[in-house]
N, C-alpha and C positions, 0 to 999 in steps of 0.2 A: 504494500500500500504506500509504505515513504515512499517507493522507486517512484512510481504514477504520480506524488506529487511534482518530487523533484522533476520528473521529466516535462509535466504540465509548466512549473514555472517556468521550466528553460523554453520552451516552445510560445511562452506569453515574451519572456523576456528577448526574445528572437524576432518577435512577431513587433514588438516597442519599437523595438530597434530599426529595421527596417522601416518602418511609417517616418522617423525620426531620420532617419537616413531622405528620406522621398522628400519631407519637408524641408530639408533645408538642401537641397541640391536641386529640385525640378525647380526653383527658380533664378537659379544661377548657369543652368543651362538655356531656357526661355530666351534668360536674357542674352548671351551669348549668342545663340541662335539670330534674334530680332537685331542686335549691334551687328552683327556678321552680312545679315541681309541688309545692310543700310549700307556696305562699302561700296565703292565703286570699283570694279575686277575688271584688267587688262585681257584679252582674250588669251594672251600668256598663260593667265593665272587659269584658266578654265580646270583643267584636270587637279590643281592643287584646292579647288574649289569643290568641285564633286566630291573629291575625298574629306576635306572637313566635313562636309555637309552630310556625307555619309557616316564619319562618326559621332556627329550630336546628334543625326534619328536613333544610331545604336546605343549612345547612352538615354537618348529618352525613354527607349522603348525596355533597356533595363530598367532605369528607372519606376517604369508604369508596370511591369512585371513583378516587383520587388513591392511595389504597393497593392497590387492584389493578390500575392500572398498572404501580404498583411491583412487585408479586409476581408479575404476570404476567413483567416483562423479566426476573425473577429464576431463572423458569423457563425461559426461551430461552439461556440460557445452556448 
């Protein structure tokens, strides 16, 4: 019976963590993203531009995954 708590805490404490994690980075990527669309890009720049662009979908879309884990354990409660 402790194990099932302790496991339950760690799985809440995991679950904090993550939301806490989501909140204070999905807006520091946003912003990121919105300042990056404001530049002006030399046709040079095109492919070093695809590839940012491709890695702030990939962190948002961690991001958005990491928080519906979170919401999801919030709902098994």
């Amino acid at each position: 019976m402790a194990n099932k708590a302790i496991s339950k805490a760690k799985i809440e404490a995991i679950a904090t963590m993550c939301k806490s994690f989501y909140t204070d980075f999905m807006p520091m990527i946003k912003k990121i993203k919105y300042d990056f669309s404001r530049l002006t890009i030399q046709k040079s720049d095109k492919n070093m531009v695809v590839q940012i662009n491709w890695q702030i979908d990939q962190a948002l879309s961690l991001l958005q995954q990491i928080k519906k884990f979170s919401d999801d354990y919030g709902k098994k409660e």
